[in-house]
PDB file of N, CA, C, O and CB in Angstrom:
ATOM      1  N   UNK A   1      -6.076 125.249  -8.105  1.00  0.00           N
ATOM      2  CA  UNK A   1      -4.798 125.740  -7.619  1.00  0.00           C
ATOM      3  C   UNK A   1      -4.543 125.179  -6.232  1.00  0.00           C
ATOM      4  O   UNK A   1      -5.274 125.418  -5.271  1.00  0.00           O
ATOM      5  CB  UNK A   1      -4.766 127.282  -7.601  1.00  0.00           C
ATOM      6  N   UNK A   2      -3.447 124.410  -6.190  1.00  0.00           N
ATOM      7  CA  UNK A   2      -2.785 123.818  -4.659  1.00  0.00           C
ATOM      8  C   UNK A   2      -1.679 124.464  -4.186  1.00  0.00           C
ATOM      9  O   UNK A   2      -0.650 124.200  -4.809  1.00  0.00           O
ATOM     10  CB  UNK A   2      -2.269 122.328  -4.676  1.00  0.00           C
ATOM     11  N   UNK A   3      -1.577 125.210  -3.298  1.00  0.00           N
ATOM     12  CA  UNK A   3      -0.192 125.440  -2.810  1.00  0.00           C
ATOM     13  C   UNK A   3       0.584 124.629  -1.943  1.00  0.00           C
ATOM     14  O   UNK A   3       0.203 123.942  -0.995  1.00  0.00           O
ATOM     15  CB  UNK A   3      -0.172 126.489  -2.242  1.00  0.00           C
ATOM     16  N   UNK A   4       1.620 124.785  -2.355  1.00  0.00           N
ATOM     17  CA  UNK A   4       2.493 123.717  -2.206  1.00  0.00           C
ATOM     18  C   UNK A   4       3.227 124.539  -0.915  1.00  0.00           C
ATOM     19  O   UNK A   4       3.385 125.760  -0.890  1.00  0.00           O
ATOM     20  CB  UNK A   4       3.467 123.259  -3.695  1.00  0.00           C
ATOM     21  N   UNK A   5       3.712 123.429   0.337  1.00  0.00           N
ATOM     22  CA  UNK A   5       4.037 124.012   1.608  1.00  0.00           C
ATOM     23  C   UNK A   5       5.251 124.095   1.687  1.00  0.00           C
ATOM     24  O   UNK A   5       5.693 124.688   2.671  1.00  0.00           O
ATOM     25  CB  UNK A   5       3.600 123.415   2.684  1.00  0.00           C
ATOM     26  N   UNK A   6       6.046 123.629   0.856  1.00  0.00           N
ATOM     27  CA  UNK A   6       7.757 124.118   0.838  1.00  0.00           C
ATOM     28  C   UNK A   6       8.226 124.738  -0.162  1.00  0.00           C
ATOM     29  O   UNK A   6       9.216 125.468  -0.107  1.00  0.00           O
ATOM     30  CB  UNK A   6       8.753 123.068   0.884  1.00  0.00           C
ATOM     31  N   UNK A   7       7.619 124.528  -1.084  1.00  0.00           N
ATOM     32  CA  UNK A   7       7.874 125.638  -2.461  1.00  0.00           C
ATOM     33  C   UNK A   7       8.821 126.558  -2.338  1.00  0.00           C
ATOM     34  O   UNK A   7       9.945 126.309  -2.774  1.00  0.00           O
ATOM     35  CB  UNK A   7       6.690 126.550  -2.833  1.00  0.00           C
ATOM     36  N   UNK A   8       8.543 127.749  -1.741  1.00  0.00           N
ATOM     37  CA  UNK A   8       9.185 128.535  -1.249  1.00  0.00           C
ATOM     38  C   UNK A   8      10.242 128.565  -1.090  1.00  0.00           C
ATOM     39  O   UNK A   8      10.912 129.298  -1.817  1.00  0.00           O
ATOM     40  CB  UNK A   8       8.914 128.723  -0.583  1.00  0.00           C
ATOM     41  N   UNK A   9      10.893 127.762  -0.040  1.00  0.00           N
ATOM     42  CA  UNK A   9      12.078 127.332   0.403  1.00  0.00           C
ATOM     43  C   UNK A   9      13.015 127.071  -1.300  1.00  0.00           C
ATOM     44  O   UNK A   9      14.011 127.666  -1.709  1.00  0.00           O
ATOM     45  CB  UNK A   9      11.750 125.811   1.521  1.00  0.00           C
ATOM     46  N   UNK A  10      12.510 126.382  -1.714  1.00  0.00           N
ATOM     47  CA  UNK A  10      13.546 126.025  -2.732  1.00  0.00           C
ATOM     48  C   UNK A  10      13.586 127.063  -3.972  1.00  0.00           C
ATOM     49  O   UNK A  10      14.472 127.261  -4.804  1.00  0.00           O
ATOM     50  CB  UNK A  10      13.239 124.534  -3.275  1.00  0.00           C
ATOM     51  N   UNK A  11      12.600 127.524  -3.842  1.00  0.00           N
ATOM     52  CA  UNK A  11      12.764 128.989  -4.640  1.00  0.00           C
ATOM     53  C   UNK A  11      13.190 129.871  -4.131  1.00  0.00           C
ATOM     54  O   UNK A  11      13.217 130.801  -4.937  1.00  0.00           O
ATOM     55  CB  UNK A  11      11.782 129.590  -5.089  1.00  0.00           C
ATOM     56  N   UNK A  12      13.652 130.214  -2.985  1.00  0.00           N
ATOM     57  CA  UNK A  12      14.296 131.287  -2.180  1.00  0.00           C
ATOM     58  C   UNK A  12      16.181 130.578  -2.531  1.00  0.00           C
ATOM     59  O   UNK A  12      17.084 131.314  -2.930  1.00  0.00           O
ATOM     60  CB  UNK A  12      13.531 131.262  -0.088  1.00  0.00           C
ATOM     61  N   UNK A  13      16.344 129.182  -2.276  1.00  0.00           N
ATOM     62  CA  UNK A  13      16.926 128.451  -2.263  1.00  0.00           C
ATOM     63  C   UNK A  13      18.002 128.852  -4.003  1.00  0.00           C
ATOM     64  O   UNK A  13      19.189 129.150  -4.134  1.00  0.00           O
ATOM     65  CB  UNK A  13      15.936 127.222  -1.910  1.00  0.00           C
ATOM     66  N   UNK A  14      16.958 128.677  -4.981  1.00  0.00           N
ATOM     67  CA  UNK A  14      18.091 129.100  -6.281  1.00  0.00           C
ATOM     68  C   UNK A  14      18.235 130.489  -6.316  1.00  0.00           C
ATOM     69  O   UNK A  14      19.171 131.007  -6.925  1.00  0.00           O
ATOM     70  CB  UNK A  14      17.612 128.676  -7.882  1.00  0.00           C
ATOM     71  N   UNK A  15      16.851 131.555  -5.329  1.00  0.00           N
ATOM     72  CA  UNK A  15      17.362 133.138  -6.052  1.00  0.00           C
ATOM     73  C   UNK A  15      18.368 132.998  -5.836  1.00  0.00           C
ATOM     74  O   UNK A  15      19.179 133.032  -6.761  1.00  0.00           O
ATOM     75  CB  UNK A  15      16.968 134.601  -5.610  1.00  0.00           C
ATOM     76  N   UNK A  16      18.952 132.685  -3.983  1.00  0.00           N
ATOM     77  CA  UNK A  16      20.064 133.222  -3.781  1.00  0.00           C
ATOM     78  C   UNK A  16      21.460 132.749  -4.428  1.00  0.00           C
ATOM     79  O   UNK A  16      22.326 133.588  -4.676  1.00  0.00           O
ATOM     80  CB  UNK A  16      20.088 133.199  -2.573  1.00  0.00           C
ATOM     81  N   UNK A  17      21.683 131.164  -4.738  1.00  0.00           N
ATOM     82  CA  UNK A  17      22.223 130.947  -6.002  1.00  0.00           C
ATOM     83  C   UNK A  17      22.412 131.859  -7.035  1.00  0.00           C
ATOM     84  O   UNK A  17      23.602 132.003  -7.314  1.00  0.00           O
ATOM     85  CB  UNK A  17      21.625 130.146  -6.472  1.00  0.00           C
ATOM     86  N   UNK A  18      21.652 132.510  -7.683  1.00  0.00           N
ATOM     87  CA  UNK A  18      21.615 133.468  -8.752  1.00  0.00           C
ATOM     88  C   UNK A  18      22.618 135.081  -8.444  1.00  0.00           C
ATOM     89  O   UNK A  18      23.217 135.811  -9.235  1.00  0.00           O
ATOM     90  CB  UNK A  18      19.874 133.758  -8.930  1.00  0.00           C
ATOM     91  N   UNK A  19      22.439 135.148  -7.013  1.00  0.00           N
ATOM     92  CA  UNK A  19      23.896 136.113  -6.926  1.00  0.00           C
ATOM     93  C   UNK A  19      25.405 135.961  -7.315  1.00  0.00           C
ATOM     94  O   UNK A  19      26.284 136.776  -7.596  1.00  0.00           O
ATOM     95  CB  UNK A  19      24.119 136.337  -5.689  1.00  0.00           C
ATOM     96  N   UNK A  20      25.365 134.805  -7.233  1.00  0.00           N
ATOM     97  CA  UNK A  20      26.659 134.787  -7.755  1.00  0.00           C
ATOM     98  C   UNK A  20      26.893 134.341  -9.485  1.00  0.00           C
ATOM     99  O   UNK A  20      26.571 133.233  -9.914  1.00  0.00           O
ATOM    100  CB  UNK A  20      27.385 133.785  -6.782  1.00  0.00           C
ATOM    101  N   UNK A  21      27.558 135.520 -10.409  1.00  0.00           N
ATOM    102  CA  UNK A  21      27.265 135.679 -11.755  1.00  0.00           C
ATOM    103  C   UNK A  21      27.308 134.658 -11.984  1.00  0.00           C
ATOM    104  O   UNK A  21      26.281 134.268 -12.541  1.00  0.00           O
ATOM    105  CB  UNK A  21      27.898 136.395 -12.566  1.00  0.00           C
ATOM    106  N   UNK A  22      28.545 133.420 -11.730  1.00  0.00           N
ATOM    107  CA  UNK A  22      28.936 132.357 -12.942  1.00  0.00           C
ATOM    108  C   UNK A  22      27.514 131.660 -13.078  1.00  0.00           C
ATOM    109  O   UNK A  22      27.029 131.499 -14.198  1.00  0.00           O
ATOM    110  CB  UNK A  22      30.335 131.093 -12.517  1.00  0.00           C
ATOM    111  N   UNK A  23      26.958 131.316 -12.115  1.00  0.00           N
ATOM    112  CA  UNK A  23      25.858 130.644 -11.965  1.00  0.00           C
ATOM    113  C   UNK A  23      24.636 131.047 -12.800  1.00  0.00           C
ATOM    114  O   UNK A  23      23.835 130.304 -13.366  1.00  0.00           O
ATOM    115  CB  UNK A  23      25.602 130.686 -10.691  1.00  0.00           C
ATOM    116  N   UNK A  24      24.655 131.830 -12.773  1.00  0.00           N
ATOM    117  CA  UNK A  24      23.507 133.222 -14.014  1.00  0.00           C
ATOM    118  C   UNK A  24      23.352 132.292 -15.246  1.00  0.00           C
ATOM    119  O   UNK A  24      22.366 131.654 -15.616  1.00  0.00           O
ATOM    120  CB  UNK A  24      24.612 135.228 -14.800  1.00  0.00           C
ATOM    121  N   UNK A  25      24.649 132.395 -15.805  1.00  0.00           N
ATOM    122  CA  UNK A  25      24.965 131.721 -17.452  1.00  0.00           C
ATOM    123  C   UNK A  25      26.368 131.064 -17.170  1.00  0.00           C
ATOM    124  O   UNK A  25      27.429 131.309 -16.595  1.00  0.00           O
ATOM    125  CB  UNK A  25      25.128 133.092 -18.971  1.00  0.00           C
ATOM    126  N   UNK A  26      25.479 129.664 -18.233  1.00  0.00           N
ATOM    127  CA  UNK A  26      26.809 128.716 -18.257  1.00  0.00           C
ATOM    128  C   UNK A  26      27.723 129.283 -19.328  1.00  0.00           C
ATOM    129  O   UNK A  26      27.488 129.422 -20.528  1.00  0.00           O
ATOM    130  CB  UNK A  26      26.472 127.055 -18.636  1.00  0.00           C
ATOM    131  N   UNK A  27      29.000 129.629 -18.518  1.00  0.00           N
ATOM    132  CA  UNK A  27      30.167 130.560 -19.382  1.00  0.00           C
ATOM    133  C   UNK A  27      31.030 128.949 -19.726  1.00  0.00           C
ATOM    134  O   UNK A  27      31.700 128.740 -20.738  1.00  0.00           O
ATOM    135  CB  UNK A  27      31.360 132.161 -18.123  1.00  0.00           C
ATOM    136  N   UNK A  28      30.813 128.045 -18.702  1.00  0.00           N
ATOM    137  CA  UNK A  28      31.890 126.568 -19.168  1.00  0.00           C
ATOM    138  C   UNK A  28      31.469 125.896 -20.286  1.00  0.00           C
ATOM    139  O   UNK A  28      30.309 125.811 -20.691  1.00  0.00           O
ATOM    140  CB  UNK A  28      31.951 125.277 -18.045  1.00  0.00           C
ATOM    141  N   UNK A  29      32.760 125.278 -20.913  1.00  0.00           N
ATOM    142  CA  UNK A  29      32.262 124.096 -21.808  1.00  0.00           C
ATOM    143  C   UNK A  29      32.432 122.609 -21.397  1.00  0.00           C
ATOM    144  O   UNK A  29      32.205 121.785 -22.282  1.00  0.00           O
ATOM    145  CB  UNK A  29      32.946 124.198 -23.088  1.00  0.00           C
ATOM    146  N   UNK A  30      32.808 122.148 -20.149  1.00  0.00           N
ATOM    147  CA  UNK A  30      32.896 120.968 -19.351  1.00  0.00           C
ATOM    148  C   UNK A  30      31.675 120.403 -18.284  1.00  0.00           C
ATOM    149  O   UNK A  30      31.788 121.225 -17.374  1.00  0.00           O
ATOM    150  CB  UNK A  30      34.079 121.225 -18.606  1.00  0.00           C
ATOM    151  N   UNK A  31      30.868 119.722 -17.984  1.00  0.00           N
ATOM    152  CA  UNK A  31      29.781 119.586 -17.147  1.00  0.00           C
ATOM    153  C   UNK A  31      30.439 119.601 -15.501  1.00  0.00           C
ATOM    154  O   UNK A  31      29.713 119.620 -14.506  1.00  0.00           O
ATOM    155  CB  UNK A  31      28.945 118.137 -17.604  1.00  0.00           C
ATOM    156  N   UNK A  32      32.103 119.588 -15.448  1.00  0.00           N
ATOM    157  CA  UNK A  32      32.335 119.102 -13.684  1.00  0.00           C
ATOM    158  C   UNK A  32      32.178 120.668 -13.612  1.00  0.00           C
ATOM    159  O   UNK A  32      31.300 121.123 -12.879  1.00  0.00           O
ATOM    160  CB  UNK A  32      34.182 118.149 -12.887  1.00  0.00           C
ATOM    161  N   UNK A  33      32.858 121.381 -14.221  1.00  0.00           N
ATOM    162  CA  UNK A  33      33.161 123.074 -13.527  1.00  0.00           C
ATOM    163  C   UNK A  33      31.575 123.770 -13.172  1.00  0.00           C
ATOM    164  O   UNK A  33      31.313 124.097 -12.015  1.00  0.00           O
ATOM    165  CB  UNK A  33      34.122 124.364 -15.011  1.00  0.00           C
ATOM    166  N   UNK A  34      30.660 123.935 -14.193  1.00  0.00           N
ATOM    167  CA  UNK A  34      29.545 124.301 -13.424  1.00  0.00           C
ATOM    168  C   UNK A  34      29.210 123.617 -12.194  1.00  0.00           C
ATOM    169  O   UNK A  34      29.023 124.445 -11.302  1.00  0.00           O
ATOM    170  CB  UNK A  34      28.524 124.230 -14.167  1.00  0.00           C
ATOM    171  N   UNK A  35      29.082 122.570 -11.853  1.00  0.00           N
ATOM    172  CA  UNK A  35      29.077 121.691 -10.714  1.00  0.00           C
ATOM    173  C   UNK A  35      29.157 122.243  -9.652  1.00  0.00           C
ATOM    174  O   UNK A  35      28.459 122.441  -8.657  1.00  0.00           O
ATOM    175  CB  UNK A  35      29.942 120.836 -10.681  1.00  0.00           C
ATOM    176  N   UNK A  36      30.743 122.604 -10.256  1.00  0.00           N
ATOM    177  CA  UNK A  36      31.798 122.468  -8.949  1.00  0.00           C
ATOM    178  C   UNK A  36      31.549 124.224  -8.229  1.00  0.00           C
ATOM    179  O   UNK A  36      31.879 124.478  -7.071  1.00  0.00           O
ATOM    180  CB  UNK A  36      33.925 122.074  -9.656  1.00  0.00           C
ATOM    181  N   UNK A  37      30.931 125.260  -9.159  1.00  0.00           N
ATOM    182  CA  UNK A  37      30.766 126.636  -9.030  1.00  0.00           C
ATOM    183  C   UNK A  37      29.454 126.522  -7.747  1.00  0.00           C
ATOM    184  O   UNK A  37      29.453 126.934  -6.587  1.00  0.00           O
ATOM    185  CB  UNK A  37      30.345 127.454 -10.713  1.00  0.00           C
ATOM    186  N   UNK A  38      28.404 125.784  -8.545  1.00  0.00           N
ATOM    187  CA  UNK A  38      27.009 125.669  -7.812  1.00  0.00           C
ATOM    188  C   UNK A  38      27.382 125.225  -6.706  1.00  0.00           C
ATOM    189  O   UNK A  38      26.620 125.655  -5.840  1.00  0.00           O
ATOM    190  CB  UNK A  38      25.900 124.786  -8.379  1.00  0.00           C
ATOM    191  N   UNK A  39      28.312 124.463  -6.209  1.00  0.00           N
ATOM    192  CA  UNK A  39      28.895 123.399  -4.872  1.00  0.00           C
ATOM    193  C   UNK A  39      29.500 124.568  -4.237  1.00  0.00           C
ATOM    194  O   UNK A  39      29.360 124.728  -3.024  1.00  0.00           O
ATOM    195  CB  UNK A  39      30.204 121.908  -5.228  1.00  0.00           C
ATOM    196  N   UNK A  40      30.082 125.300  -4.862  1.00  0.00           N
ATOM    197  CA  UNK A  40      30.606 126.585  -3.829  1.00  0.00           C
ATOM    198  C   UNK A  40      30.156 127.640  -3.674  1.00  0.00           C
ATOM    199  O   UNK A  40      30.526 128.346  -2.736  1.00  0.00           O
ATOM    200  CB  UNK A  40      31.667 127.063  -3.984  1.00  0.00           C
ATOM    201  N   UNK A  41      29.361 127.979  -4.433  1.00  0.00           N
ATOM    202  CA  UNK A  41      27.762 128.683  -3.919  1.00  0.00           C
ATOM    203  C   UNK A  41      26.876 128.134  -2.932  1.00  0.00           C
ATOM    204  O   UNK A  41      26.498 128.799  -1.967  1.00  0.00           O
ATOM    205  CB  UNK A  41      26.762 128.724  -5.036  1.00  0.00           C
ATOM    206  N   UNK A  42      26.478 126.765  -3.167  1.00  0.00           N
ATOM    207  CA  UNK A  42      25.606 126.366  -1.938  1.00  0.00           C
ATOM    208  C   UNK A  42      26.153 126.174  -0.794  1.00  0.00           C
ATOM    209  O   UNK A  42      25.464 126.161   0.226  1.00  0.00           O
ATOM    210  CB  UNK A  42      24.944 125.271  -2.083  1.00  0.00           C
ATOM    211  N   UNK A  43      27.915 125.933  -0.760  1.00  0.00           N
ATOM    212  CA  UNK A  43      28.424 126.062   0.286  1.00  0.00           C
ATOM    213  C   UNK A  43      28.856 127.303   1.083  1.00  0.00           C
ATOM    214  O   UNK A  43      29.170 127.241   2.272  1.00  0.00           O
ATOM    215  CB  UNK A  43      29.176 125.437   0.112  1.00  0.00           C
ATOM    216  N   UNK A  44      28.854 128.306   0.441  1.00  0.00           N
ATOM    217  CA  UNK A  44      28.878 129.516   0.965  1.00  0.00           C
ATOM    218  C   UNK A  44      27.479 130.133   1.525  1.00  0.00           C
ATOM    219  O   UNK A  44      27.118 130.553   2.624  1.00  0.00           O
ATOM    220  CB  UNK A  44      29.442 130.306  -0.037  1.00  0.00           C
ATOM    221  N   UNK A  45      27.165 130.060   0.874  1.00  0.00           N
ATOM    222  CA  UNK A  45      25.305 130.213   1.446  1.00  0.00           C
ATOM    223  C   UNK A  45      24.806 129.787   2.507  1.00  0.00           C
ATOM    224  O   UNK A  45      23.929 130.462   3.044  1.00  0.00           O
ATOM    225  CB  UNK A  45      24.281 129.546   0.691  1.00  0.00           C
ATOM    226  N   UNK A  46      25.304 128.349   3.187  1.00  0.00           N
ATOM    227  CA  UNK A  46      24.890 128.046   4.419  1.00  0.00           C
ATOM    228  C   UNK A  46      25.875 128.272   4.843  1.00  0.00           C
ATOM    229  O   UNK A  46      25.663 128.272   6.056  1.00  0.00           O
ATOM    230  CB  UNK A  46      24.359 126.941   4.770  1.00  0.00           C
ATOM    231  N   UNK A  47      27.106 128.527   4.654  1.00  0.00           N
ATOM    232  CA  UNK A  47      27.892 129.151   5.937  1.00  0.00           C
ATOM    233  C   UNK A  47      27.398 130.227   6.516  1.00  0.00           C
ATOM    234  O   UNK A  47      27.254 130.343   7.733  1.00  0.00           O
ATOM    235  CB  UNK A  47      29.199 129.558   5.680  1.00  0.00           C
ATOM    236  N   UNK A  48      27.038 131.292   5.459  1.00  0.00           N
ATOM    237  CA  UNK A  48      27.075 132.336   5.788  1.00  0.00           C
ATOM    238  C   UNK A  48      25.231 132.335   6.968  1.00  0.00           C
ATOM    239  O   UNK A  48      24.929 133.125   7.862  1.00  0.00           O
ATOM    240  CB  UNK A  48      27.376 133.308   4.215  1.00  0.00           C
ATOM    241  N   UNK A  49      24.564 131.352   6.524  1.00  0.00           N
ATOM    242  CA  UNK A  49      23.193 131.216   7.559  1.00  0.00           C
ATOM    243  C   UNK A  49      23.929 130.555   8.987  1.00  0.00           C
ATOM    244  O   UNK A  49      23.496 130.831  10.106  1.00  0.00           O
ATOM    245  CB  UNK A  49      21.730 129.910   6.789  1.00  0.00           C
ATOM    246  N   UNK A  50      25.056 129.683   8.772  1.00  0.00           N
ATOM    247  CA  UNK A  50      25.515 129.345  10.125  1.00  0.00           C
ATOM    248  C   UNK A  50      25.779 130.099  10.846  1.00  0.00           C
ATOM    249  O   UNK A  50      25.605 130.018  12.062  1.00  0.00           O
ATOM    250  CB  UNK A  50      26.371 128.731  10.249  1.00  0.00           C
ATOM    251  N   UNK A  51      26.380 131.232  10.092  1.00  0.00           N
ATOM    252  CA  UNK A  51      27.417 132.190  10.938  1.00  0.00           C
ATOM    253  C   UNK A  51      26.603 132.958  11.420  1.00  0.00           C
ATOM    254  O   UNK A  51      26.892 133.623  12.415  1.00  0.00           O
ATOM    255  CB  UNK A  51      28.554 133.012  10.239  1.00  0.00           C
ATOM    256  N   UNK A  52      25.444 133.033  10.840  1.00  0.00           N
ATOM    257  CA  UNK A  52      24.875 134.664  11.219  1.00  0.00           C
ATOM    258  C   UNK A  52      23.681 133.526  12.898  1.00  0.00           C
ATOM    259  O   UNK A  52      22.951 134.151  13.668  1.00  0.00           O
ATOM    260  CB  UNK A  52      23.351 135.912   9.015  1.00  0.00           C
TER     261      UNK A  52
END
């Protein structure tokens, strides 16, 4: 067993992704719209670390 030194980060990285439902389950039938959901999730997410 190796632990890995950033791991973490990117698993902290999709929970918080996972708050927002659409992202949960793909409800689309087009590949841009999930995309474009995850793009405004990850962009809200570091705003909200900027801001604070």
């Amino acid at each position: 067993f190796i632990v890995e030194a950033k791991r973490w980060v990117v698993e902290r990285s999709f929970a918080w992704t996972n708050f927002f439902r659409r992202n949960v389950k793909d409800y689309e039938r087009n590949v841009e719209s999930p995309e474009s959901w995850l793009l405004l999730a990850n962009s809200t997410i570091m705003l909200q670390r900027i801001i604070e």
